[in-house]
C-alpha positions as CSV (number, residue, x, y, z in Angstrom):
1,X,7.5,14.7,-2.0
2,X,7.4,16.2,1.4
3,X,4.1,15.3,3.1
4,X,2.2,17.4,5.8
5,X,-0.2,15.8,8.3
6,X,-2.6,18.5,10.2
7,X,-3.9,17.4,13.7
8,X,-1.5,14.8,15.7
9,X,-4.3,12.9,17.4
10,X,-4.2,9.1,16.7
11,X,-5.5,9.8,13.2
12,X,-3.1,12.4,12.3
13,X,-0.3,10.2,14.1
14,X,-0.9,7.0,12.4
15,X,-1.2,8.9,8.9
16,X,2.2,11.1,9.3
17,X,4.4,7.1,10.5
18,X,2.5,5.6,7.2
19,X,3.9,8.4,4.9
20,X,7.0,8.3,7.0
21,X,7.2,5.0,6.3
22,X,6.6,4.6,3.0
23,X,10.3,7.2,2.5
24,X,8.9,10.9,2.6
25,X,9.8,13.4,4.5
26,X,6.5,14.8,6.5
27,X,5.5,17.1,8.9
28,X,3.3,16.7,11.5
29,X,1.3,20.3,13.0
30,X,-0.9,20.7,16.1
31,X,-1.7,23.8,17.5
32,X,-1.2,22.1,21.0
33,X,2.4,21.4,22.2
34,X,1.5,18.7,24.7
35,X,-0.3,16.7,21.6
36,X,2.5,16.9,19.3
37,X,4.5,15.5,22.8
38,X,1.9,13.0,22.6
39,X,1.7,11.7,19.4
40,X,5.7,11.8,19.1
41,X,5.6,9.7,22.4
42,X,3.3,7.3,21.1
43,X,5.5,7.5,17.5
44,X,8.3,6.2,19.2
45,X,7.2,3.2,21.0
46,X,5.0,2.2,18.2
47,X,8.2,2.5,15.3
48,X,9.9,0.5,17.9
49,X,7.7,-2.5,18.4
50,X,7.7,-2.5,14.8
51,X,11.6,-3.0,14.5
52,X,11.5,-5.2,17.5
53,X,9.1,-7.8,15.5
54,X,11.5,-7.6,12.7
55,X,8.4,-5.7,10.6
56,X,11.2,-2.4,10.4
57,X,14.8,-2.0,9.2
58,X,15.0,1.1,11.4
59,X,12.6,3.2,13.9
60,X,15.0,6.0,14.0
61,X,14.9,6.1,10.4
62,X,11.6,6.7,9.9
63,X,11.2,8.5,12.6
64,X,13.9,11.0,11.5
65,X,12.0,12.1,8.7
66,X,9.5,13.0,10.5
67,X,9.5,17.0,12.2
68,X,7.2,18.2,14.9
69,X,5.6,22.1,14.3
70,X,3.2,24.3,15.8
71,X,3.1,26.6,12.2
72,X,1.4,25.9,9.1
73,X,4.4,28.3,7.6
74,X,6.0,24.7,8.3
75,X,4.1,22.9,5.3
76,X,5.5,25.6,2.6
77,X,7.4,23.0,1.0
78,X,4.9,20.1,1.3
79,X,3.3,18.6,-2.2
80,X,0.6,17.1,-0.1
81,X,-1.1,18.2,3.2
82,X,-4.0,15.7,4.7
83,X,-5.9,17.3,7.2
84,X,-7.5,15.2,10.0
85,X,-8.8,17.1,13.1
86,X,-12.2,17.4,14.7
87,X,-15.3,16.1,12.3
88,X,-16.6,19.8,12.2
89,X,-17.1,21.0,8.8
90,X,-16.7,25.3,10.0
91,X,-13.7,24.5,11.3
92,X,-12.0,22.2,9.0
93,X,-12.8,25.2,6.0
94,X,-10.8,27.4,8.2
95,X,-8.2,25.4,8.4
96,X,-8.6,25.0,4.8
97,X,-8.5,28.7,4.0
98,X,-5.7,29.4,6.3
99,X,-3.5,26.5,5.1
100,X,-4.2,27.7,1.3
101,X,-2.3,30.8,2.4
102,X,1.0,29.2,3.5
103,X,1.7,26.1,0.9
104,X,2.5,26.4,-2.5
105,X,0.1,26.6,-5.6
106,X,1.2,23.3,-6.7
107,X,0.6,21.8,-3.3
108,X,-2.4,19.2,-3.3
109,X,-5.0,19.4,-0.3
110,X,-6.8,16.9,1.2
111,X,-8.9,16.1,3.8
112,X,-9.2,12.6,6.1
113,X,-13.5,13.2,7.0
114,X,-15.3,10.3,7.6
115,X,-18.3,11.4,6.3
116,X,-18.7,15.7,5.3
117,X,-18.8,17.0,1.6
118,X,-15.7,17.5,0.6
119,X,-17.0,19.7,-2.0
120,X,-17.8,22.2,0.7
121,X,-14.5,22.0,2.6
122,X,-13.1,22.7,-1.1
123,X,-15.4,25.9,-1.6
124,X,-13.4,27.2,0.9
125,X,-10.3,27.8,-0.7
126,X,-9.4,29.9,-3.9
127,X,-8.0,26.8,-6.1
128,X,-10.7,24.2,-4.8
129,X,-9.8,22.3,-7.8
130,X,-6.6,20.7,-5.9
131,X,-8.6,19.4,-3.0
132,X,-10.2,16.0,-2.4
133,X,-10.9,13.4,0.3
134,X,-8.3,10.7,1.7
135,X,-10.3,8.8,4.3
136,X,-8.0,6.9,6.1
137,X,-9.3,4.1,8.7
138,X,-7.9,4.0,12.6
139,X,-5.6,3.2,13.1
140,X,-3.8,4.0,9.7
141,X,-1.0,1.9,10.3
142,X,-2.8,-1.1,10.6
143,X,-6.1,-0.9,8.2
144,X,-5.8,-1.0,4.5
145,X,-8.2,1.0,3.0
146,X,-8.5,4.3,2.2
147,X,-11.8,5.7,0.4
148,X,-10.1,8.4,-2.0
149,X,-13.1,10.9,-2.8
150,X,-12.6,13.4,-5.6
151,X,-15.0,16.7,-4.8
152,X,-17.4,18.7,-7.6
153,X,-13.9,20.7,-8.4
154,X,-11.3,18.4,-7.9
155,X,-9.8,18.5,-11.1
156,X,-9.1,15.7,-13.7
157,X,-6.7,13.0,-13.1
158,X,-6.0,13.9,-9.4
159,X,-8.2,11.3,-8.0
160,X,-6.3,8.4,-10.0
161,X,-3.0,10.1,-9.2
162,X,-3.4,10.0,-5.3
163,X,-4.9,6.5,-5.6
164,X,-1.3,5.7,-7.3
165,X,0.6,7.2,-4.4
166,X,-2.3,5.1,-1.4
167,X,-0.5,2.1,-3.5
168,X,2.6,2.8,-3.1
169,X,2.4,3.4,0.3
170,X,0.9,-0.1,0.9
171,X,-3.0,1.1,1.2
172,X,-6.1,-0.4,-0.5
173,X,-7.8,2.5,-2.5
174,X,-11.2,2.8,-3.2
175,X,-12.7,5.4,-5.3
176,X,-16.2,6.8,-4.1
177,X,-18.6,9.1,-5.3
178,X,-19.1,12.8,-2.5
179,X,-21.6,11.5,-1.1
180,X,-22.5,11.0,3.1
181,X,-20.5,8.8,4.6
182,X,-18.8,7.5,1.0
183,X,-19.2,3.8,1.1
184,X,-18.1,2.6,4.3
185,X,-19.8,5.2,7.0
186,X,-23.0,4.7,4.1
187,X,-23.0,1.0,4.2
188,X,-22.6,0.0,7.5
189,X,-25.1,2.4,9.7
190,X,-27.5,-0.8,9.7
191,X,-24.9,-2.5,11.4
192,X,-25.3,-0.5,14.0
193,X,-29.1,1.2,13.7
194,X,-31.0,-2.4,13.3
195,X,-29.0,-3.4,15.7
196,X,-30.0,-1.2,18.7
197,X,-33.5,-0.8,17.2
198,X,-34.0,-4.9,17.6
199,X,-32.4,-4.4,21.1
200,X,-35.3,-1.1,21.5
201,X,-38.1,-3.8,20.9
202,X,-36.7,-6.2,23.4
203,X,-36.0,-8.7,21.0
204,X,-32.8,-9.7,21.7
205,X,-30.5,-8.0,24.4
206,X,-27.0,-6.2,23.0
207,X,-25.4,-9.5,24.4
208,X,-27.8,-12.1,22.1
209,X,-27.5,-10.1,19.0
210,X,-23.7,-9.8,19.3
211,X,-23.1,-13.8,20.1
212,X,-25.8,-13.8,16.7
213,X,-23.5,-11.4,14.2
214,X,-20.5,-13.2,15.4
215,X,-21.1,-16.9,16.0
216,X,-23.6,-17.1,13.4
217,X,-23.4,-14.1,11.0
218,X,-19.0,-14.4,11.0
219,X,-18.6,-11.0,12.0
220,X,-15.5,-10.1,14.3
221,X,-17.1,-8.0,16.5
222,X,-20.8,-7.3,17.4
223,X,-22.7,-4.2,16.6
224,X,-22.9,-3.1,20.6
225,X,-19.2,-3.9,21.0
226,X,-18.1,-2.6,18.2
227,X,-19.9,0.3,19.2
228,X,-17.9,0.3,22.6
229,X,-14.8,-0.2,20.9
230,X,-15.2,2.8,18.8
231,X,-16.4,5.0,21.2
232,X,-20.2,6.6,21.2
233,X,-19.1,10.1,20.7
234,X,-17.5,9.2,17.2
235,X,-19.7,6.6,16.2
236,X,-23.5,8.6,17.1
237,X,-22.1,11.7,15.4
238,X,-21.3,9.5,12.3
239,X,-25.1,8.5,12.6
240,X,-26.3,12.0,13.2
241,X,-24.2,13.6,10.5
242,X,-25.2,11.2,7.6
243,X,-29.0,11.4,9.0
244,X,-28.9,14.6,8.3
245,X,-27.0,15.1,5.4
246,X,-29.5,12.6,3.3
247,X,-32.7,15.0,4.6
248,X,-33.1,12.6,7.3
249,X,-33.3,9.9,5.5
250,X,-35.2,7.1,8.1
251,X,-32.5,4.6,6.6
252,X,-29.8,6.3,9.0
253,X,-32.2,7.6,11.9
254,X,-30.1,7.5,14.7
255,X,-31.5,6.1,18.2
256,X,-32.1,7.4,21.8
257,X,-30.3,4.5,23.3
258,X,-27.0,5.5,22.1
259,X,-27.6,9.1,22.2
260,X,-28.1,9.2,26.0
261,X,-25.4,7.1,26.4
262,X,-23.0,10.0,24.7
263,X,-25.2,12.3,27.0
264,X,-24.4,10.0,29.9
265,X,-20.7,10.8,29.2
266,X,-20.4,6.7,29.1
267,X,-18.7,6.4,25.6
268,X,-17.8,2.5,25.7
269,X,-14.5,1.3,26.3
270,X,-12.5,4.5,26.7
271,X,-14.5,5.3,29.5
272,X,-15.4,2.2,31.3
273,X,-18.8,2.2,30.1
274,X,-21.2,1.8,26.9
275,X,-24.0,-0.4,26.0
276,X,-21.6,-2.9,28.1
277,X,-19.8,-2.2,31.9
278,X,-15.7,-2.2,31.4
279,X,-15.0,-1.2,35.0
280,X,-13.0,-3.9,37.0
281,X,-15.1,-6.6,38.5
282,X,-17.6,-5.9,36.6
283,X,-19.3,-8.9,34.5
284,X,-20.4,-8.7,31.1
285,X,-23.9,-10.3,30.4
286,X,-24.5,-13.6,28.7
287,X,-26.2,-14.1,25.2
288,X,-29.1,-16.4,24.9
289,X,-27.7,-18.7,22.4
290,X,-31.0,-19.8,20.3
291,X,-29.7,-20.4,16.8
292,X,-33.2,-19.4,15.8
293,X,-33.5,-16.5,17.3
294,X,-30.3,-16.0,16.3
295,X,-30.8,-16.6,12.4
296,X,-33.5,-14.5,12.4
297,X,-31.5,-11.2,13.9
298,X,-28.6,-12.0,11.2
299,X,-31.2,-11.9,8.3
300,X,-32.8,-9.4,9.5
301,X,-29.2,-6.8,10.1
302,X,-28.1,-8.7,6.9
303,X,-31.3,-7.7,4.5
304,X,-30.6,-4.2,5.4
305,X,-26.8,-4.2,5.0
306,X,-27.2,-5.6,2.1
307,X,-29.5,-3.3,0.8
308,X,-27.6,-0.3,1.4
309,X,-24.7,-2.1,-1.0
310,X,-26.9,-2.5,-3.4
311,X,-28.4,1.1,-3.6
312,X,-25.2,2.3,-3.2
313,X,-24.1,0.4,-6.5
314,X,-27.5,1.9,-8.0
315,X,-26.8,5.1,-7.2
316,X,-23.1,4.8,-8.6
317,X,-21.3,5.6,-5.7
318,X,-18.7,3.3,-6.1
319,X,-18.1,-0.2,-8.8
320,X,-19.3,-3.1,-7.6
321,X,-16.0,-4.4,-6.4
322,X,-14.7,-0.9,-4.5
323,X,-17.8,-1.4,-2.8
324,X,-17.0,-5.0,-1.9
325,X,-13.0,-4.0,-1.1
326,X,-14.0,-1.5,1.0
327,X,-16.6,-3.4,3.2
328,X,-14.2,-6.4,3.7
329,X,-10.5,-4.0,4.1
330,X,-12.4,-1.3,5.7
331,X,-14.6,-2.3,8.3
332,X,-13.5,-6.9,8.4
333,X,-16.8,-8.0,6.9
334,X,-16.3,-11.2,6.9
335,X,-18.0,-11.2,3.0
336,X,-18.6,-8.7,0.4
337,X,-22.3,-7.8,0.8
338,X,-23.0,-8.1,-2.8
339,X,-21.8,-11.5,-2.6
340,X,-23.6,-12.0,0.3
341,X,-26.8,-11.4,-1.3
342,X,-25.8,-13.5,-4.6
343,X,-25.2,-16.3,-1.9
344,X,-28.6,-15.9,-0.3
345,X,-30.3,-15.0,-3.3
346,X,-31.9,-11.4,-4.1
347,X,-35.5,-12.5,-3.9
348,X,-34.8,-14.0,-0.1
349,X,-33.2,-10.7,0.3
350,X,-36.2,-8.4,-1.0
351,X,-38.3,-10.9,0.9
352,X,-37.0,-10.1,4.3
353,X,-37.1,-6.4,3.7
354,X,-40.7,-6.5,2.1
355,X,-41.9,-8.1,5.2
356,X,-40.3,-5.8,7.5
357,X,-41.6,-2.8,5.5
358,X,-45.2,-4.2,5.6
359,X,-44.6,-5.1,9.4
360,X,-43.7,-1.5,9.9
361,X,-44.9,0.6,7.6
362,X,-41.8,2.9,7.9
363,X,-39.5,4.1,4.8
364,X,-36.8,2.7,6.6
365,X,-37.3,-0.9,5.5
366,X,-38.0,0.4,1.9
367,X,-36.0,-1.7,-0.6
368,X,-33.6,-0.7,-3.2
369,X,-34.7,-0.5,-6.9
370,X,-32.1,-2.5,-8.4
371,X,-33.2,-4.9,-5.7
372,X,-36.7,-5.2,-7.3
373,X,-35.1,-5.5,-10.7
374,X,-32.2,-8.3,-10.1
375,X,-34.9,-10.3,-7.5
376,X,-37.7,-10.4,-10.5
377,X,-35.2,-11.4,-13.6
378,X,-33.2,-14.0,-11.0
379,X,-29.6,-12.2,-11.5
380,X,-27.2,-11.4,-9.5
381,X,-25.2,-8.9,-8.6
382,X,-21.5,-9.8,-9.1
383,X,-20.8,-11.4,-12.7
């Protein structure tokens, strides 16, 4: 099968060498010359490391079966196209419609959003029923998991057939439910959110709470550089998108802080600057490294991450273990949060969260029913 990859950013890029690699043919579209330039460029030396570390038979094989165009005529004899430019939901159901007019009926569409309805990217095409989301993670290459999200019309059996083919071409599929941000973009906005609102108060500085989730928590990066790493216009629009699309849910309220940094044009690493300075000689603040302090900012992020797990497994948005899979493959949790809060216990966990609801009086903090319900019969979560 002859795959198609639209947008040949580092998404699109890392998508079109992991189909490449796995033996089909693909093409890779842009609309710009200088990215396909680019991302063929970046191709090359990346195949090439690869066979250099002995982790490739051949970078010229793979990257033989692999064609640069500037048509979408080009993808008439694809079976599969993945689209993955700009997280804009108009423009991605043009690209939709117009793509629906060059491939074949038998072609399957789908798209790589982090966190839009992929039922209203389908309404834009005349057979939504072959359209569904693969959500890839950056870079592609390198992370396993991929959320596979069947839409309202995606039609029977597709879903378990493109979760066959993430196998074969060395991915860890989850299967989640159309819902904002599927599991992973769901899940984790605590991460993130509690984080900066803790840092709002003056409780701990970006610095503290990161040495906290890391040498305490076991998380491999910190929510503020994390946030850095991932850059503030991608990660505040993740925030703002799934804010929105649950009726501004006060769960995913994004913050001020990292809004005016996007304002600021200071976007974390890529530029320099983010909740942290990158910029040469500068030097990055210490933590205050009081394991109580400490213990109390990991159970505090942790009540809430869990919680969000746990509602997500309520609401049926994915099983139990997709949801852990895609929390440790996805995003390097160093635990499954469901086995987190069988660790710690539900009622500790409904604890925390009860006093930070009575503390604050805001919806945010409110916990999740099947919380209640495990935390008053003592059960757990995983069997």
């Amino acid at each position: 099968m002859k795959v198609g990859v639209i947008g040949a950013g580092a998404m699109g890029a890392g998508i079109a060498q992991v189909a490449a690699t796995a033996g089909h043919e693909v093409v890779l579209y842009d609309t710009a010359t200088a990215a396909l330039a680019k991302a063929r460029n970046g191709l090359e030396t990346n195949l090439q490391k690869l066979q250099d570390k002995g982790k490739l038979a051949s970078a010229a094989d793979v990257l033989g079966r692999m064609r640069f165009e500037e048509s979408l005529a080009a993808f008439r004899d694809c079976g599969l196209v993945i689209e993955a430019i700009v997280e804009n939901l108009e423009i991605k159901q043009k690209v939709f419609a117009a793509l629906e007019a060059e491939v074949s009926d038998v072609c399957i569409l789908a798209t790589n959003t982090s966190s839009l309805s992929v039922t209203s990217i389908a309404a834009a095409c005349q057979q939504p029923q072959r359209v569904l989301g693969l959500h890839f993670f950056n870079p592609a290459p390198l992370m396993a998991l991929v959320e596979v999200i069947p839409a309202l019309q995606t039609r029977a059996g597709l879903a378990d057939a493109m979760t066959e083919l993430m196998r074969a071409w060395g991915k860890i599929p989850v299967l989640a439910k159309d819902t904002p941000g599927f599991i992973v973009n769901r899940v984790a906005r605590p991460f993130y959110g509690e984080a900066i609102r803790i840092y709002e108060e003056g409780i701990a500085s970006p610095a503290t709470i990161d040495w906290a989730m890391t040498a305490l928590g076991g998380f491999k990066m910190g929510p503020f550089a994390l946030m850095d790493y991932i850059g503030h216009d991608v990660n505040y629009v993740v925030t703002e998108t799934v804010w929105k699309s649950f009726f501004y849910d006060p769960r995913y309220k994004p913050s001020f802080s990292q809004k005016r940094l996007l304002e600021a044009g200071w976007l974390g690493r890529k530029t320099g600057r983010g909740f942290y300075d990158y910029n040469e000689g500068a030097v990055l603040p210490q933590p205050e490294k009081d394991e109580v302090l400490g213990r109390h900012l990991v159970d505090r992020i942790g009540a809430l991450l869990m919680n969000e797990a746990i509602d997500a497994l309520h609401l049926r948005i994915a099983t139990a273990g997709d949801l852990e899979l895609a929390m440790t493959k996805g995003v390097n949790y160093p635990k499954g949060l469901l086995q987190w809060a069988d660790d710690a216990g539900a009622l500790r966990v409904l604890a925390v969260l009860d006093a930070l609801y009575e503390e604050y009086g805001e919806d945010r903090y409110r916990a999740s029913v099947l919380l209640r319900q495990k935390a008053r019969n003592d059960e757990h979560f995983l069997i």
